[in-house]
N, C-alpha and C positions, 0 to 999 in steps of 0.2 A: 924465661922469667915468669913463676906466677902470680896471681893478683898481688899475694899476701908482700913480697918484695917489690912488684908496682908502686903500690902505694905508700911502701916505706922510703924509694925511690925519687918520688916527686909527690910530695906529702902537697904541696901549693896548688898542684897541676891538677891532683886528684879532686881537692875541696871544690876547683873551681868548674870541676865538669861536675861536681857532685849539685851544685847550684843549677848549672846550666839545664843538665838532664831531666832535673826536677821539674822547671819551669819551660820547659820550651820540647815535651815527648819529641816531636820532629826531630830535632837534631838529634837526641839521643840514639834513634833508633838508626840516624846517620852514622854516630859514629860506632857503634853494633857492628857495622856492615865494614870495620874494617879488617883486613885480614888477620892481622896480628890477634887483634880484640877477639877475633873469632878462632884463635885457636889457643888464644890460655881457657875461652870459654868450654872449647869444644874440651880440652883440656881437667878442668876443674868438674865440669859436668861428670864425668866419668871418674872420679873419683869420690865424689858424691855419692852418688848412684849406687856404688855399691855398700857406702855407711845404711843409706834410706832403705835396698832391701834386706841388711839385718835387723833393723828397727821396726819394719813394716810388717815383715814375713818372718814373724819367729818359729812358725809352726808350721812350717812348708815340707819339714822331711820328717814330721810328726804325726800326721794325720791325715786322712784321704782330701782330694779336690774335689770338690762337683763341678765341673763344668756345667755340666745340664743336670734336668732332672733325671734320678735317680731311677732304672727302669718299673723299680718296685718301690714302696714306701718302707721306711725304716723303722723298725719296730719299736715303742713306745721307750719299753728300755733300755733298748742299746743307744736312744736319740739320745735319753735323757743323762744316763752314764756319760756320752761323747762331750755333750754342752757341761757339764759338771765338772770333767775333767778339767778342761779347756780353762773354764770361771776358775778354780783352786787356784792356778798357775800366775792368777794376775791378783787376787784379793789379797794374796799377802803384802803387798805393799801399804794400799789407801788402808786394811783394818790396823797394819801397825802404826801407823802414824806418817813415814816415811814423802808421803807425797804433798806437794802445796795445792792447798784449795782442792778441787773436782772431788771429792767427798767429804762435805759438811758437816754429815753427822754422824752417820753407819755405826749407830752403834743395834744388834740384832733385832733387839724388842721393836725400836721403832719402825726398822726394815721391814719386820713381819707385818705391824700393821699396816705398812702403807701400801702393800703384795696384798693383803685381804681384802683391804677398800678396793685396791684398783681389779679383782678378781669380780669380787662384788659388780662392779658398773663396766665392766672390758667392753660390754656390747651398746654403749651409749656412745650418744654422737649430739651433741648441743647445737647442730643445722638443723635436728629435729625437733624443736622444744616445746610441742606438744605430745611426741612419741616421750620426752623425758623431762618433764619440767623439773625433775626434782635437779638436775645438771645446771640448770640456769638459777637454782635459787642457792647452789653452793659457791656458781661461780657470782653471783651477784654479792654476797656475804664478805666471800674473801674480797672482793675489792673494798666492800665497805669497811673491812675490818684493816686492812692495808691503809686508806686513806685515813681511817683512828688515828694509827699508827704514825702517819706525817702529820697530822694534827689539823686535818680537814675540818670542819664544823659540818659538822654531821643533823644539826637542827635546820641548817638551809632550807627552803623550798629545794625540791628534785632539781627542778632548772638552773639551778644559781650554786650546788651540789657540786664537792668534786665528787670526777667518776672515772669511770676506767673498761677496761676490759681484761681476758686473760692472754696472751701470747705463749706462745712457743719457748721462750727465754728472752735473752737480756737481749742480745741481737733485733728480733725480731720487733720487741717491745721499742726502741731506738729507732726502725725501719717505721715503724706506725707512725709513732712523731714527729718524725720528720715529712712524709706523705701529708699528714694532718696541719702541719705548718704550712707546706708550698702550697695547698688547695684552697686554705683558710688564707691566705697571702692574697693568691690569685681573682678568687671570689671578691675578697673586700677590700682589696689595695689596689686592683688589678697589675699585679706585678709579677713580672713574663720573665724575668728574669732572677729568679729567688738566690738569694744568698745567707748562710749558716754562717756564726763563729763560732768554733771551737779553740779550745787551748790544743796545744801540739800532743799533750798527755790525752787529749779524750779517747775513749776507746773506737778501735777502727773502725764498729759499726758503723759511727755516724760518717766516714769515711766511703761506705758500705753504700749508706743510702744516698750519700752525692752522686755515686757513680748511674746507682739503679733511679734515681727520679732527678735529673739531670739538675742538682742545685750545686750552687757554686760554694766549695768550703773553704773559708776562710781561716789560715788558722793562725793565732798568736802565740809566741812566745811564756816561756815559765818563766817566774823569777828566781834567784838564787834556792828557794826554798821551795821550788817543783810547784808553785801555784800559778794559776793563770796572772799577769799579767796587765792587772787595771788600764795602765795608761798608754799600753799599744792596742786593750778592746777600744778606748774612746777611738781612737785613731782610724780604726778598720770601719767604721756602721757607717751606713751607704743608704739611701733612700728605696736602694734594693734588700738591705736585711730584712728577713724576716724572722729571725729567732736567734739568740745565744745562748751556749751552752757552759753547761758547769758539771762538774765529776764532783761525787761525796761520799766516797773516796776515788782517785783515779787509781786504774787499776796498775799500773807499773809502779808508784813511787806509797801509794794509800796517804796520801796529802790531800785535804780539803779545801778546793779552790775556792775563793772569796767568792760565796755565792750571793748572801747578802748585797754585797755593792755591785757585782753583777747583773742583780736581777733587779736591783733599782735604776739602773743607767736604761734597763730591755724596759723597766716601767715607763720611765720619763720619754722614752723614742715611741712607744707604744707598740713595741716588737715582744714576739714570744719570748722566752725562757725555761727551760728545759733543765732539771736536775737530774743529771744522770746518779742516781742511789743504785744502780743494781745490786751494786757489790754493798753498801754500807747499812742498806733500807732496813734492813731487820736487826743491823748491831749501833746504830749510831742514838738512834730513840733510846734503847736500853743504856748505854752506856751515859749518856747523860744523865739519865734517873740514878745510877750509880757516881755520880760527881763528877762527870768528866766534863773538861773543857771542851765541849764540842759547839763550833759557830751555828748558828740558825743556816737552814738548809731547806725549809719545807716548805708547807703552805703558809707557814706564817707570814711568811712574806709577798707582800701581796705583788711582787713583779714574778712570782712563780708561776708559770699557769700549766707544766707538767710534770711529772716525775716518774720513774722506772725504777721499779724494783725489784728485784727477784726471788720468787717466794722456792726455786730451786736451791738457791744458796743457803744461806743463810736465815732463809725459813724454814729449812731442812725436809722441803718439799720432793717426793722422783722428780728426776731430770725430765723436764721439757714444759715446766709452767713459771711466768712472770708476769707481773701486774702494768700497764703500764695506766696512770693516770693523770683527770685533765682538772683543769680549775674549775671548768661547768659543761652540763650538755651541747652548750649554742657548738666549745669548740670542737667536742668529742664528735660531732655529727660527719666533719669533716675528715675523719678516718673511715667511716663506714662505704662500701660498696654496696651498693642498690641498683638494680636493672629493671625497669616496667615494659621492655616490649620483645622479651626472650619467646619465643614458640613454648619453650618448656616450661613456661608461669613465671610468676615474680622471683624474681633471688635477689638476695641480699645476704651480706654477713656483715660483722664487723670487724674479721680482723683478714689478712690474708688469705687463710686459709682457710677452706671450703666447709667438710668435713673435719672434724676434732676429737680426739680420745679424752670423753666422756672420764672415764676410768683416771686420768692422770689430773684433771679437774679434781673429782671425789678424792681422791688421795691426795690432793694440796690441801682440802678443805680438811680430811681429816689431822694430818701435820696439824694446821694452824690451832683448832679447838684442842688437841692432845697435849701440846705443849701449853700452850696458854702464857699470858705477859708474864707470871712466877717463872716459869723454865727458861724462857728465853731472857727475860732479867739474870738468871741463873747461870744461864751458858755461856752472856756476853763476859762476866763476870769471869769465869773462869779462861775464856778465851784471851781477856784483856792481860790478866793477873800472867797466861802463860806466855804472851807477848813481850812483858817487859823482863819475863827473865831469858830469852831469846836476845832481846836489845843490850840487856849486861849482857851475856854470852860474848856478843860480836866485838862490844866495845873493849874487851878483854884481849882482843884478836890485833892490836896492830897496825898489821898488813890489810886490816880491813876499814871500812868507813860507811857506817847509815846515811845513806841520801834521805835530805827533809827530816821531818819530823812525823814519822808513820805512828798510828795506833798499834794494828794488830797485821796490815799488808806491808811486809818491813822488805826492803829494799835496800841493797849493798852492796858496793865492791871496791875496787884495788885502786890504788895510783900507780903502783909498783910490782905487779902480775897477773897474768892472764888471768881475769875473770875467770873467765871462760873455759880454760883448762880448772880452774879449783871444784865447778860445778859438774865438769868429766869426771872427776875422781870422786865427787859425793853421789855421783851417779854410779861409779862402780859398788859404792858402798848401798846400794841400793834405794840412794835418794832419789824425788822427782822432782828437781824445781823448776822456777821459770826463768828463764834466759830473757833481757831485755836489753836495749840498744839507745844510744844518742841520750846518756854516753854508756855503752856496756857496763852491764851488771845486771843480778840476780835479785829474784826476791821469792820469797815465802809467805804464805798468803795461811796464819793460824787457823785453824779448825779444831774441832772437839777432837779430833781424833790424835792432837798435837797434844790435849789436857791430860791423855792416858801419862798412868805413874813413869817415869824415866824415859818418855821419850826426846823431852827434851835435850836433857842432860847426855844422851847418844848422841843428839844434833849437834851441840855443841861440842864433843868429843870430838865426832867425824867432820868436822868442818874446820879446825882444828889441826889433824894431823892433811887432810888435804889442800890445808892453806900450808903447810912446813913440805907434806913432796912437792907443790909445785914450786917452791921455792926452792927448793936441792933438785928439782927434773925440769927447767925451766926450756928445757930443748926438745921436749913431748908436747907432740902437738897432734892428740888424734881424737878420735871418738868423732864428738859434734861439736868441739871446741873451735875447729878449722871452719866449721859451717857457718856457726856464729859468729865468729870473727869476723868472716868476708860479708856478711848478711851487716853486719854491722857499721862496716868501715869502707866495704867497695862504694865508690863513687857512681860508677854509673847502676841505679835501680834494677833498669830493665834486664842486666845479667842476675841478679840476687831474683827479681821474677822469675826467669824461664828455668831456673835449679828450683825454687817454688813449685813452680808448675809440673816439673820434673818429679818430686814429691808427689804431688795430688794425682798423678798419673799414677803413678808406682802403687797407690793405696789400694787403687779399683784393678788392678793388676792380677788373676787369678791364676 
């Protein structure tokens, strides 16, 4: 018997280790150790396994391996032909439109510049900043001009200023915050044992950073319409919270969770407050200058005292720069790392990381000033405008149904067929979307490269005739639809981990 009839089996049986597993790892990994358990595992693993290296390893009987270095170096153009080839074989996807989210903007002009600027500065490093201050006055800018953007007050005194720094991405900028919260807790609450609220939609980072700065994550429930949950937060705050969170947009369902009443309940307790904006920070400002219904989210609200945004997304910045910002210096201090009694001299930085690509700074700074608030007013606009003909699209569909009430990250699936198999078949049609769980379904997450002429109008074509085969092939069950199924619906976690895990091996796999 496999999972997938397991669990069809004793639909009771499963919920209820799917509970237990979650709350009690021990047993879980007791019942792991059972023999049956461990051979539909060993079982399923092995059929996996061989989906993950056609996905991983497209170009295994295509191109040479290095194990090692190469005895001689390769010559400039045969390198540069090899990398080129290689890049053709996957840009047609993101430049037609075809993928959700992970390219923003790609349209060529802009590409070029942002390849000049970061040519220009490759050899900067902001640990240095007097070998490069011009590095620290770009990144100092883009926060200030980020923090505009949530509607900081910018005439503050410095101290009483929101402020920020730059991170690595949305991840990373989430790992600060929350570092910044348990220290800023600890220092002045002295409170040893930190605890986080999130909604069950927050993204995994915050997840991320429970695990790496041992705080406890608390998490509540959505309501009908995928927002956090007002009256299970009052329920959860504990004289050990030290901060709640809110998503604007979360990134599975693009719902705005009541951050407003949120961040006045973190006021009155006198706990932090975090807006996760990665995903919305540069469309949600715009689109209310365009008349959109969008709830207050920023700093106007004074229970706010952080926010993350990402100037990689939707600032249509290269990948690997986000803002993340604080209500004033007092709290931003406690993200910085400083050491005075190093043999090697004083260090200090303020984000994670030590050393920083210089280059990928200057290239977010030039995005920001190129587009300017016209363009990006310009973009959301078109982005919006191509959202809600995607939203008729689906509702056209039936067999299909929009969870919440999304802007432009639209979110959807079945009562009545495999998700999961319909996003197989939009995949053969050379879609990329995202697969989501609790309760399974898809979403598409619009970008400019979605505003090109008729790409819509294919998405809705192809999505479409793959909702009508899996409705006439309802007994096809392959690709990654089997994967996400069982990732979605197995009960006990720690099998959907060690296939997980099984994946991130496979990657580094040579």
């Amino acid at each position: 018997m496999n999972i997938k009839k397991l669990i069809e089996k004793y639909p009771k049986l499963t919920n209820f280790i799917r509970k237990i597993s979650t709350r009690f790892p021990y047993i879980e990994k007791k019942i792991m150790q059972f023999s049956r358990i461990k051979e539909i595992l060993a079982e399923e693993e092995s059929k996996i396994e061989k989906e993950f290296e056609k996905i991983t390893k497209p170009y295994k009987d295509k191109y040479p391996t290095y194990k090692r270095l190469p005895s001689k170096g390769i010559k400039k153009d045969d390198l540069l032909k090899y990398l080129e080839d290689i890049q053709k074989q996957e840009n047609d996807r993101w430049q037609k439109g075809y993928v959700s989210g992970a390219v923003y903007h790609g349209e060529k002009k802009h590409i070029e510049l942002l390849n000049q600027v970061y040519a220009m500065y490759s050899q900067t490093n902001p640990l240095h900043s007097d070998l490069w201050p011009s590095i620290a006055k770009f990144e100092a800018e883009i926060i200030s001009m980020c923090a505009s953007l949530l509607n900081a007050d910018l005439d503050l005194p410095y101290e009483k200023r929101v402020c920020g720094s730059i991170s690595s991405g949305g991840t990373e900028s989430i790992l600060l915050a929350m570092k910044t919260y348990r220290d800023w807790a600890r220092v002045e609450k002295n409170i040893k044992k930190p605890e986080v609220i999130v909604p069950v939609t927050a993204h995994a980072a915050f997840e991320k950073a429970s695990e790496y700065f041992k705080i406890k994550l608390v998490k509540i429930p959505v309501d009908e319409n995928f927002k956090a949950d007002i009256k299970k937060l009052k329920k959860v705050i504990t004289k050990n919270t030290i901060a709640i969170v809110g998503s604007a947009p979360s990134f599975p369902h693009g719902v705005i969770d009541p951050i407003e009443e949120m961040s006045e309940i973190a006021y009155k307790y006198g706990i932090g407050f975090h807006t996760d904006a990665c995903l919305g920070g540069f469309i949600l400002p715009f689109a209310e200058r365009l008349g959109y219904n969008i709830p207050i989210f920023d700093f106007r609200l004074r229970g706010v005292t952080s926010i993350s945004i990402d100037t990689h997304k939707y600032g249509y910045a290269s990948k690997g720069t986000s803002v993340i910002l604080y209500k004033n210096e007092h709290l931003r201090q406690y993200q910085y790392f400083i050491t005075t009694d190093w043999p090697g001299g004083i260090y200090f930085s303020p984000t994670f990381a030590g050393s920083r690509a210089g280059g990928i700074i200057a290239s977010c700074y030039a995005s920001l000033l190129s587009i300017g608030e016209k363009g990006y007013l310009e973009n959301t606009k078109k982005i919006l405008q191509t959202a809600e003909k995607i939203k008729e699209g689906i509702r056209e569909i039936p067999e299909l149904e929009i969870l919440g009430d999304p802007l432009w990250v639209i979110a959807f699936t079945s009562k009545d067929l495999n998700i999961y198999q319909i996003m197989d078949v939009m995949t053969q049609k050379g879609w990329n979307l995202n697969a989501l769980q609790l309760p399974p379904s898809i979403h598409i997450a619009v970008t400019l490269r979605h505003t090109q002429k008729g790409v819509i109008e294919r998405f809705i074509k192809d999505l479409k005739q793959a909702v009508l085969f899996t409705k006439k092939h309802q007994e096809i069950n392959t690709g990654l639809a089997p994967i996400y199924g069982m990732a979605a619906n197995v009960p006990i976690r720690g099998i959907v981990k060690n296939i997980l895990t099984k994946y991130l091996n496979i990657l580094y796999r040579v």
